[in-house]
N, C-alpha and C positions, 0 to 999 in steps of 0.2 A: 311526671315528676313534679310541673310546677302543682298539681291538685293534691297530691301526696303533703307537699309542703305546707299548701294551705289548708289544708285537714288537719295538721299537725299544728298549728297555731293554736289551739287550746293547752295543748304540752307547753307548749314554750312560755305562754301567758302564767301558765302554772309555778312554774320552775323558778320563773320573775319574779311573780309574787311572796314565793319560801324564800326566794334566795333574800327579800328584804328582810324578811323576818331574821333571818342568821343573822346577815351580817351587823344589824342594829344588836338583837342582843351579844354579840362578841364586842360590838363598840358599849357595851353599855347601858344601852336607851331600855331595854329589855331585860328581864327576868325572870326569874318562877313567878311570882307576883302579878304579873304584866300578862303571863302565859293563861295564869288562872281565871286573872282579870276578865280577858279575849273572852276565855271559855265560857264565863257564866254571859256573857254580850252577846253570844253566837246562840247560846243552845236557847238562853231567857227572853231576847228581844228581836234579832235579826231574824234567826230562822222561823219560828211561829209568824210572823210577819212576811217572812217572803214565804211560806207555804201557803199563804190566807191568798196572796198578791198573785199568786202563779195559778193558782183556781181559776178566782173569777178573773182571770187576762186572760186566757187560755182555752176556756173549755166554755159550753153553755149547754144549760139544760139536756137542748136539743141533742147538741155534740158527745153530749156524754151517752144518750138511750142509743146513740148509732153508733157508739164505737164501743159500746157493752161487749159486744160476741166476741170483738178481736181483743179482746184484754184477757181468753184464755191462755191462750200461750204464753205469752212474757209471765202470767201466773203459773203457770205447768210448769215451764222452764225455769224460772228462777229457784219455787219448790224442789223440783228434782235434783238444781246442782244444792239446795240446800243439801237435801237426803247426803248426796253425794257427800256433803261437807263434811256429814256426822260421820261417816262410815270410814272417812280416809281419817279424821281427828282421834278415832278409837283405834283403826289398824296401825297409824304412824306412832300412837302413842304421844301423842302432842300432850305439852304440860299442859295441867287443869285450869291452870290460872290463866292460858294462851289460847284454851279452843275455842271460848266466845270469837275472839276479834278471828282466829281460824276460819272458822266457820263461816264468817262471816265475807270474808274476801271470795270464798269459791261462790255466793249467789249476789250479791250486793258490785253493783258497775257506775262509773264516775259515768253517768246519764245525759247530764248539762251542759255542766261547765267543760269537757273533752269531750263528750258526744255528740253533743248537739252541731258542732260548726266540724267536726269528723264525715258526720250524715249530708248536713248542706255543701261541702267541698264537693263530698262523692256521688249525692243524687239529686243536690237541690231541692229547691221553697218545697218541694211538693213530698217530701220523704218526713218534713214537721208532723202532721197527724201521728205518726209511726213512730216517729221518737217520742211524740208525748205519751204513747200510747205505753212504753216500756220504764217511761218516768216512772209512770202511776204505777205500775203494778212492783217498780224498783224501789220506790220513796212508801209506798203500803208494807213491804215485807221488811226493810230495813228500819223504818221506825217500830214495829209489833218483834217479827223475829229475830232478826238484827240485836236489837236494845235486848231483848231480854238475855240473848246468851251472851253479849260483852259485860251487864250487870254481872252476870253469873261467874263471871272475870276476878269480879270486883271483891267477890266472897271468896275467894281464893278456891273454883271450882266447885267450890258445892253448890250445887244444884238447887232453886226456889222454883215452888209449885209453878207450873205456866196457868192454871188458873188459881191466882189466889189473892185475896185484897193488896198484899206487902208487892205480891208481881205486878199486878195493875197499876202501883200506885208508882213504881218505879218504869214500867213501860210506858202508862201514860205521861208520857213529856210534853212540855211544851209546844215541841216543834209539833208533834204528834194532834195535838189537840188545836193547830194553825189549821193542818193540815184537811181535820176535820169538820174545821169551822168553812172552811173554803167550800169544803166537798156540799155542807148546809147551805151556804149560800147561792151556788152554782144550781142544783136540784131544786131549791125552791125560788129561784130568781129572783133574789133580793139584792137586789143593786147595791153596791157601796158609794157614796160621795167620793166625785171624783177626786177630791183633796184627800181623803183617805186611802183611795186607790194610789196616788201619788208619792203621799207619805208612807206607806207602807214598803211601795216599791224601795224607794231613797234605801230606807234602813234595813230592808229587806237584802236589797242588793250589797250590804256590808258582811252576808255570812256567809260567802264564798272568801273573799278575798282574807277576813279577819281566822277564818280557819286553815286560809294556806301560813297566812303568819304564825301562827300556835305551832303549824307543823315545822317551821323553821326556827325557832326558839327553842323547841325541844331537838332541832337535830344538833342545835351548838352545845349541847352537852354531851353528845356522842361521839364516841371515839371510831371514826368507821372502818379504822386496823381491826378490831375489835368484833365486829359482826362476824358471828359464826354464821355460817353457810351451813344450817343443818333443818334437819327436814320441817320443823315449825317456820323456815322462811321458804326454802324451794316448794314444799307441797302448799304452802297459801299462793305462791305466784302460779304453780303451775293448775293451783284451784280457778283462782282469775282470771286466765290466759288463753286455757283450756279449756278444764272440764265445763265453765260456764257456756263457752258459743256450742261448744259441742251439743250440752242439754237443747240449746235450739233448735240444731240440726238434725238431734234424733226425733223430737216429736213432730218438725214438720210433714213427715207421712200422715202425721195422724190425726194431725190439729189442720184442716186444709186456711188458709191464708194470701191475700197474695204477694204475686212478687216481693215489690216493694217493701212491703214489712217484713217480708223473710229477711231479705238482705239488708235493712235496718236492726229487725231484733240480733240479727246476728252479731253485725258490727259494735250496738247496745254490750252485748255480753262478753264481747271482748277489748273493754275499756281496760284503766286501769282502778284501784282502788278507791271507792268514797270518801275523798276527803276530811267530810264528817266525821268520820270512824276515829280518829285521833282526838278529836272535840271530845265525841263522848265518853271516848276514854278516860281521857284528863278528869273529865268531867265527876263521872261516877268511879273513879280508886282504879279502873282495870291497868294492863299492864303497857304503860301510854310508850315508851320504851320502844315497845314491839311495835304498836300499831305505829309507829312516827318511821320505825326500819320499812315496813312492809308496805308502808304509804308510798314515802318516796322514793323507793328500787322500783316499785311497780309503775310510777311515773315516768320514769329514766327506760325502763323496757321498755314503754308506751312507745319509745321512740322509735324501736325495732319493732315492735310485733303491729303495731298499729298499722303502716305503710305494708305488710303483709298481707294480714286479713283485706284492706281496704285494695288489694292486686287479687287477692283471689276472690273476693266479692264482687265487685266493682269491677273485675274482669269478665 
């Protein structure tokens, strides 16, 4: 119980931090303005700074050519609950304008900020390679696939070439192009000034916590009598819940691995929703509404379904 509990200390960290964001803008201090403000801070300057900062802290050269072969799976697996995602967002009939951020909840899992001390509660220092390993291939498909079908949101469902100048220009993002620059730096071992490495961190470390505020500024406009329970909110939770650790569990026949990252990637894919996902909502017109409902119910489950997986894993 008490390792359950301390597992679940990224939920309650989380819940802490939206809840300031409410309750400030119900006092006030906060706005659409303020929300917008966050967003362009989060997606312009924090995050491409802390994807640059999370590279070279992280990973090195070397680290990266040894942990190549175990990056298939979290790659298989995340692909596959994509698949999954498109196929349930066409039989449910999900509105057009809703199946980016859809979609996106069945392969895209809150990795760090509720994964990371989830994994250390339940396996310890030494289960870290494993979780970064799920980062990377979680923070690669959410920035490329991810971004282009919540964009796709934003056109009110119609659909932009996935190869085409207007798509590249709107998938390559900022954080994208952090993310990138880190991946350069790390392969070709170019060191950063430690004052750089520093400062990046600092303000790096500001787009987690400035994107749980966005999610709580948009939920003081929500009326949560109001939330339909209809299948554009139960099949995205039961997309994140489910069918994502599942995709793990089917290919592990096939993808051999060991232990360890089994029982990591697995626990990885049944987080709750990317935080992010609401930023880039806001961000690019999609329908931020939705992404802000499906953010924090999927948070709030976190609190039951997470102490499950982590008994029949971790058991």
């Amino acid at each position: 119980m008490e390792g359950a509990i301390h597992g679940l200390q990224g939920i309650f960290e989380v819940i802490f931090i939206i809840a300031i964001g409410f309750v400030l803008c119900r006092k006030g201090w906060f706005d659409s303005n303020t929300s917008a403000l966050l967003t362009r801070i989060v997606m312009k300057v924090a995050l491409p700074l802390y994807m640059v900062v999370n590279m070279v802290r992280d990973f090195t050269h070397d680290s990266l050519v040894q942990m190549a072969p175990d990056l298939l799976l979290p790659f298989a697996s995340i692909f596959l609950a994509y698949i999954v995602g498109r196929i349930a967002a066409k039989v449910l009939h999900i509105r057009k304008e809703r199946q980016g951020i859809f979609i996106t909840c069945f392969f895209i899992a809150n990795t760090i900020f509720i994964g990371l001390p989830v994994n250390l509660a339940l396996f310890g220092p030494k289960s870290v390679p494993s979780v970064m390993l799920y980062y990377m291939a979680n923070t690669t498909m959410f920035w490329t696939l991810g971004i282009y079908h919540i964009v796709n949101d934003s056109t009110g469902g119609k659909n932009m070439p996935l190869f085409s100048m207007q798509t590249l220009k709107k998938v390559f993002s900022p954080p994208l192009e952090g993310f990138l620059v880190g991946l350069i730096l790390v392969m070709l071992e170019i060191p950063l000034p430690d004052f750089l490495v520093m400062s990046f961190q600092y303000v790096g470390n500001l787009a987690t916590p400035l994107s749980l505020m966005v999610i709580g500024i948009e939920m003081s406009g929500i009326v949560w009598a109001d939330i339909h329970w209809d299948r554009d909110i139960i099949g995205a939770l039961v997309g994140r819940f489910l069918v994502c650790p599942c995709c793990v569990l089917a290919l592990l026949p096939f993808i051999p691995i060991t232990d360890m990252s089994a029982k990591v990637f697995t626990m990885q894919a049944s987080m709750p929703a990317m935080t992010q996902m609401t930023v880039v909502a806001k961000s690019v017109g999609a329908d931020v509404r939705y992404s802000t409902e499906i953010s924090f119910i999927s948070i709030v489950l976190g609190l039951l379904v997470i102490p499950l997986y982590m008994t029949i894993v971790g058991g």
